[in-house]
C-alpha positions as CSV (number, residue, x, y, z in Angstrom):
1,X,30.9,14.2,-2.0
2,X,33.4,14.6,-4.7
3,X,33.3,16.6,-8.1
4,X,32.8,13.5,-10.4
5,X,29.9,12.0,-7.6
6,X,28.5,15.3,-7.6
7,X,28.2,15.3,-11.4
8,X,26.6,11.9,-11.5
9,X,24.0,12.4,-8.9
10,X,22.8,16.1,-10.2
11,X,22.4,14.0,-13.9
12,X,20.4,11.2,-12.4
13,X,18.3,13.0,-10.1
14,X,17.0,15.8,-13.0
15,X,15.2,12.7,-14.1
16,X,15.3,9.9,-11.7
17,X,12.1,8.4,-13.7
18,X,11.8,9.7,-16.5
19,X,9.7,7.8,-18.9
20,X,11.7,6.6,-22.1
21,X,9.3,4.5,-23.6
22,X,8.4,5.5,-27.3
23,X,10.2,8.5,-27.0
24,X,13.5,9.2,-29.1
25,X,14.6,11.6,-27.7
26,X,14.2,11.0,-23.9
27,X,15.9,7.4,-25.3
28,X,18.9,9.3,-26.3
29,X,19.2,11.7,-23.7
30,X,18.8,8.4,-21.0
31,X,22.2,6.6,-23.3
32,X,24.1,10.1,-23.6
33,X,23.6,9.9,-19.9
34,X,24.8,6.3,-19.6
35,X,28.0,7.0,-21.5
36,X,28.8,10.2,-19.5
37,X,28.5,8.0,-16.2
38,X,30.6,5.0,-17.6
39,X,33.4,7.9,-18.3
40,X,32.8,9.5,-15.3
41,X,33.2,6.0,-13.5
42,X,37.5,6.0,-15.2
43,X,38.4,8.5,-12.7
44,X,35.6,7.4,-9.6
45,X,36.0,4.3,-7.4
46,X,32.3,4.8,-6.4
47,X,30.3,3.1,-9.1
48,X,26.6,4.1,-7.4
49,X,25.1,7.7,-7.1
50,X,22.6,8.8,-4.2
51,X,19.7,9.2,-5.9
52,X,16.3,9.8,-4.9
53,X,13.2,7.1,-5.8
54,X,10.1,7.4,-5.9
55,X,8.2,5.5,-3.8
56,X,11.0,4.1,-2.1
57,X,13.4,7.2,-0.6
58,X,17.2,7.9,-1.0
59,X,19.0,5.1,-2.0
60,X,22.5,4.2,-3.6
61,X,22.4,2.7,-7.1
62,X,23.8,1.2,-10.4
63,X,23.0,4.4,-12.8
64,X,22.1,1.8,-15.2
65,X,19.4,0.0,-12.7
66,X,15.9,-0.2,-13.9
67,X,14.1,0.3,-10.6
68,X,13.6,3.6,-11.5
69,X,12.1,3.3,-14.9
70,X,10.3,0.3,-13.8
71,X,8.3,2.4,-10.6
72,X,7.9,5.5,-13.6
73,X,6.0,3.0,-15.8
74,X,4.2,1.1,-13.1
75,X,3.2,3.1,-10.6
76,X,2.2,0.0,-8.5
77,X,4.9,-2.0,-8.4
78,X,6.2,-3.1,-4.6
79,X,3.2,-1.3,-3.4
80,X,1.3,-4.0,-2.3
81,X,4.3,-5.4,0.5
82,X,4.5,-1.4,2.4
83,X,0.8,-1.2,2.9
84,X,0.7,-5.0,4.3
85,X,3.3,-4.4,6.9
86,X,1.6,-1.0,7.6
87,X,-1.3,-2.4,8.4
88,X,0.3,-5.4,10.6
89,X,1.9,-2.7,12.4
90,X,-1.5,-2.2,13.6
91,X,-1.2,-5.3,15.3
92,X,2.7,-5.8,16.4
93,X,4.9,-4.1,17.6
94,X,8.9,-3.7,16.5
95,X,8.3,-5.3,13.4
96,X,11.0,-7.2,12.0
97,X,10.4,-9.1,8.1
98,X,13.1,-11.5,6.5
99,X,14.0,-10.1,2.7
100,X,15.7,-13.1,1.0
101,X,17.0,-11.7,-2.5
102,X,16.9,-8.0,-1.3
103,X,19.2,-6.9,-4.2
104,X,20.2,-3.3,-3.5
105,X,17.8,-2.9,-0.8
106,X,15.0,-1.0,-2.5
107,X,12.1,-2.8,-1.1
108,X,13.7,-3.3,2.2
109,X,14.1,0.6,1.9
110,X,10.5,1.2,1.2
111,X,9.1,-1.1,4.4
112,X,11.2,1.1,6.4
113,X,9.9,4.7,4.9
114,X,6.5,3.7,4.1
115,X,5.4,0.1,5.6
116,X,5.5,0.7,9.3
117,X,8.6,-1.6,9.8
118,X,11.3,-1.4,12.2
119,X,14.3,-3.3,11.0
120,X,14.9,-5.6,8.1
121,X,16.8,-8.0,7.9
122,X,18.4,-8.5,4.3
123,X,19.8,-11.7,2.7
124,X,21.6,-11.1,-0.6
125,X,23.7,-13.6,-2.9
126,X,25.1,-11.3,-5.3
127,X,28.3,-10.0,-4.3
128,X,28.0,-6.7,-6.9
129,X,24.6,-6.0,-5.1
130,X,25.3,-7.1,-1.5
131,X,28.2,-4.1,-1.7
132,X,25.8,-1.7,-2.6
133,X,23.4,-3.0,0.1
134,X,26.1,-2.6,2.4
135,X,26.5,1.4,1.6
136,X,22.2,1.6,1.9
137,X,22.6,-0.2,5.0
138,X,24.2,3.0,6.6
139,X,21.5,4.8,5.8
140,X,18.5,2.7,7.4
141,X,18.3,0.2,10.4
142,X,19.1,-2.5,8.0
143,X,21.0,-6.2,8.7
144,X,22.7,-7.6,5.5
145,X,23.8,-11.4,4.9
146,X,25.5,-12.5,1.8
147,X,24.2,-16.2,1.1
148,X,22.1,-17.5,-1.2
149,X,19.0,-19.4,0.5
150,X,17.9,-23.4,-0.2
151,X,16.7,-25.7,0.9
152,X,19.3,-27.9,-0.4
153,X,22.8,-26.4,1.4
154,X,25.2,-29.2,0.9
155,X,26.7,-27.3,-2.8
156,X,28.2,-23.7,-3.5
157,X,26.2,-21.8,-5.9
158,X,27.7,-19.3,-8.2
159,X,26.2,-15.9,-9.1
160,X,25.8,-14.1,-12.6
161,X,24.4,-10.6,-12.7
162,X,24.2,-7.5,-15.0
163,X,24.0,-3.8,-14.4
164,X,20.2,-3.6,-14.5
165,X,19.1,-5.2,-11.3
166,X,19.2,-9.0,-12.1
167,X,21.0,-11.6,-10.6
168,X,20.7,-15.4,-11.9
169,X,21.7,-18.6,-10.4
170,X,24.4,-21.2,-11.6
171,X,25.6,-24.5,-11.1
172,X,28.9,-24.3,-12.8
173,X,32.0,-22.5,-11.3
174,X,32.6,-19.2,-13.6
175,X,36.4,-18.1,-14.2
176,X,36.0,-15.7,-12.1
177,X,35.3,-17.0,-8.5
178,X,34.7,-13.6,-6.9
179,X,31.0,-14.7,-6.9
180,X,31.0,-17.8,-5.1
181,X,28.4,-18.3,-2.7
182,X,27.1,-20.1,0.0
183,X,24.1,-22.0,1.3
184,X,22.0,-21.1,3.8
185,X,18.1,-22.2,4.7
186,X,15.8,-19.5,6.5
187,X,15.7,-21.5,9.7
188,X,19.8,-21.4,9.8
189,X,19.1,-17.1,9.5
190,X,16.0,-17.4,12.0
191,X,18.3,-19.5,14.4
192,X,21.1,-17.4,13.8
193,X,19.5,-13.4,13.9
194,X,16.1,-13.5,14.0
195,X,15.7,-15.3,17.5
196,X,17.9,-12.8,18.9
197,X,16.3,-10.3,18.6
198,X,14.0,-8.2,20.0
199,X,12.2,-6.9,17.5
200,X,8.9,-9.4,15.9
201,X,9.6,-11.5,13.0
202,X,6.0,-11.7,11.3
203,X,6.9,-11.6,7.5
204,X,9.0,-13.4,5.4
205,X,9.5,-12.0,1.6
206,X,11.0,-14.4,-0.8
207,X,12.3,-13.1,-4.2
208,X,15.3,-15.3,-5.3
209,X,14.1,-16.1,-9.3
210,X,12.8,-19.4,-9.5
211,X,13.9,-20.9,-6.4
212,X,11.5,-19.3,-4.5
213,X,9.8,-22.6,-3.4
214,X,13.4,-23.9,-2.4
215,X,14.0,-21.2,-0.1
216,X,10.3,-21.7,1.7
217,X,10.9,-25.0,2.4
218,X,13.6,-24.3,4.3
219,X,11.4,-22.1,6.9
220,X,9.7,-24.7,8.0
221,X,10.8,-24.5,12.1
222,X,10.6,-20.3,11.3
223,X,7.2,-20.1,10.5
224,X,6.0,-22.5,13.0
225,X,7.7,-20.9,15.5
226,X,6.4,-16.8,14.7
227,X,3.6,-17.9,12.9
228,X,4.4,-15.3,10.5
229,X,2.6,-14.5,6.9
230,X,5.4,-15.3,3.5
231,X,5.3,-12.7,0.3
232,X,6.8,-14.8,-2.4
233,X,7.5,-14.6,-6.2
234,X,5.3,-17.1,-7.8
235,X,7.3,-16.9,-11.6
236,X,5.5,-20.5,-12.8
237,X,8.7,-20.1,-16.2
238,X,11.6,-20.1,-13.6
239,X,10.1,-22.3,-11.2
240,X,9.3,-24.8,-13.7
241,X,13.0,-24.9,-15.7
242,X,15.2,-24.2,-12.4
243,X,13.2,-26.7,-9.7
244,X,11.4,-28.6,-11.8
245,X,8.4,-27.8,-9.1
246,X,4.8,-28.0,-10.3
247,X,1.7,-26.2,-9.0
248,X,0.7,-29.4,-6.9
249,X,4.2,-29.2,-5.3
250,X,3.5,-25.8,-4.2
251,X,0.0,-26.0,-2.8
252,X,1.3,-29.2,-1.2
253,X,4.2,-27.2,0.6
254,X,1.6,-24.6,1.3
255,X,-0.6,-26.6,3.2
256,X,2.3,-28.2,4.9
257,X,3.6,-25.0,6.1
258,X,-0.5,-24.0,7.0
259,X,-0.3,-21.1,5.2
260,X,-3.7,-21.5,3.6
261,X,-4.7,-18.3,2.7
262,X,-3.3,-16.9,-0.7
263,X,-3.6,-13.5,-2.3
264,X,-2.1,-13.5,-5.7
265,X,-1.2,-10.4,-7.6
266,X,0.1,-9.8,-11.0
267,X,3.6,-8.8,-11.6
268,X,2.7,-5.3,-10.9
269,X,0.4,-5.6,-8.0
270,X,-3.2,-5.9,-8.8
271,X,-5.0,-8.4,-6.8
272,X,-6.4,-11.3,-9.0
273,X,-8.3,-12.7,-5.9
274,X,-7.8,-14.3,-2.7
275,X,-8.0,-18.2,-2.6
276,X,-8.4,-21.1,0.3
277,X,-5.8,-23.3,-1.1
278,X,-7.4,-26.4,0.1
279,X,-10.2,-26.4,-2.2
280,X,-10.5,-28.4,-5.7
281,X,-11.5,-25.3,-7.3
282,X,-8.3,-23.2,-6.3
283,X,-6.2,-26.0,-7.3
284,X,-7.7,-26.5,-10.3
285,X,-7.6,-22.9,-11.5
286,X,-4.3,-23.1,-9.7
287,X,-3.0,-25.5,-11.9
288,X,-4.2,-24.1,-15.3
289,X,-2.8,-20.6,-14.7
290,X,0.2,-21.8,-13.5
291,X,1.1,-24.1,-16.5
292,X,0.2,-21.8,-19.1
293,X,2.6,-19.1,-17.8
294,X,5.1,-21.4,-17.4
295,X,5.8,-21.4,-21.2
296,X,6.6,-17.7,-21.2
297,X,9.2,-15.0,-19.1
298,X,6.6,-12.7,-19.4
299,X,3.8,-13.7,-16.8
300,X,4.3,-13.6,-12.9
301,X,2.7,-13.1,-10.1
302,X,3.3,-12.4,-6.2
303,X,2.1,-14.5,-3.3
304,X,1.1,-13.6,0.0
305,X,0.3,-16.4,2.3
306,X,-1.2,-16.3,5.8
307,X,-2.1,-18.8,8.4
308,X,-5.6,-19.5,10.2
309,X,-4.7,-17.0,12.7
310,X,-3.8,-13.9,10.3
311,X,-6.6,-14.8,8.0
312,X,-8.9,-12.2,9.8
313,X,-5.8,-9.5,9.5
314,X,-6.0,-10.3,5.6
315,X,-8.9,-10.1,5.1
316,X,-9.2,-6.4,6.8
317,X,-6.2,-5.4,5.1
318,X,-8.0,-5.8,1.6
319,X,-11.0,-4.0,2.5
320,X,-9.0,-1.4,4.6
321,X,-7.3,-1.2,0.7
322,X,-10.2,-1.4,-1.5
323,X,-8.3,-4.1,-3.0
């Protein structure tokens, strides 16, 4: 490791979490720290340190990422995806999941450790990220793709991220055409990889802001061949002004796909309650929660979806969970 790495990792690491909130001085100390890095970056080609996360494990990353400060202030946030595929490693063996919009890698990361999975399988659009995902992928049995995922494939989409974790979509070719990207639909990466492989394909996580409902219609021939449970972003704001996609189009795609079963969680992983999706009540209540949080960024919520067959696994999950 050299001097100027060295420096950066021992800074971040002192306080890898540190809560900042409300508290001047830890707010100052975390931007003194900022600057020093930025300067430290003049004379480093690396622009990541190896840092240690809680909950997730070692892992390289933007100094200026908010995973960290995100996990400090909500301690369950991406715990609810590790302790599903722990407990379907109960059931299946060499488990392989599908994590379209993995970013850096963090939750693909934390399946590994700590959710009982054997390889991942990571599909990211952003070229900034998909680097970085490329140095994590060194450390851990992880695949990487760089594509962006839709159901729609026929047009390049361009990328637009920051230094805190977030990528966005855009139609519109940016000067800089570093950040092209292509199309791809899950069945293409299923067809492609996942086939191929030895290892079981039995979960699907979908994170890709607002075109999350895109993306799962394109795994139609994936998840009727594995039969395989989908952990989706549900974000009704980015859904609503990206797709134009109601609540009625996604129960509808639900029920084509026979996912019926739904757990929904908040944004930081606290069950609200587990739904038949075929009912008039769920898509009732359905419908009201989902256009009232589609008129702010603030509100959304994680889906996990199962079929007949893995309802019984569900269901013993949440009580195994006390959820």
């Amino acid at each position: 490791m050299n001097f100027t790495k060295r420096i950066r990792s021992k800074l971040y690491s002192s306080d890898p979490c540190a809560n900042w909130q409300g508290d001047l001085i830890l707010i100052s100390i975390h931007f003194i720290k900022l600057i020093f890095f930025k300067l430290l970056s003049l004379f480093s080609s690396d622009k990541t340190i190896l840092a240690f996360v809680s909950n997730c494990g070692w892992i390289h990353i933007p100094p200026e990422h908010a995973l960290p400060k995100i996990k400090n202030d909500h301690p369950s946030y991406d715990s609810i995806l590790p302790k599903f595929t722990n407990h379907l490693s109960n059931y299946f063996k060499d488990l392989l999941v599908l994590d379209i919009g993995a970013n850096i890698g963090d939750t693909a990361i934390t399946l590994i450790n700590k959710g009982g999975v054997d390889k991942v399988i990571c599909v990211e659009p952003c070229l900034h990220f998909y680097e970085i995902l490329c140095k994590n992928k060194s450390l851990y049995n992880l695949e990487t793709i760089n594509c962006f995922i839709n159901n729609d494939t026929n047009h390049k989409l361009y990328i637009k991220e920051d230094d805190r974790g977030n990528a966005m979509i855009s139609k519109s070719s940016p000067t800089d055409h570093k950040n092209n990207c292509d199309v791809k639909t899950i069945d293409d990466i299923y067809y492609s990889l996942c086939s191929k492989s030895k290892n079981n394909l039995k979960l699907i996580k979908i994170d890709v802001e607002g075109y999350d409902i895109n993306a799962l219609q394109s795994a139609k021939e994936t998840i009727a061949k594995t039969q395989c449970s989908v952990f989706f972003e549900i974000y009704p704001y980015l859904i609503k002004n990206n797709t134009k996609k109601t609540s009625f189009d996604i129960t509808a795609l639900l029920e084509e796909l026979c996912l019926y079963h739904l757990c929904i969680f908040d944004g930081w992983g606290t069950l609200i309650s587990l739904f038949d999706i075929r009912t008039k009540d769920f898509k009732f209540v359905f419908n009201k929660l989902y256009n009232y949080s589609s008129k702010t960024m603030d509100i959304w919520f994680d889906g996990l979806a199962v079929n007949d067959e893995n309802k019984s696994i569900l269901n013993s999950f949440i009580d195994e969970n006390r959820l």
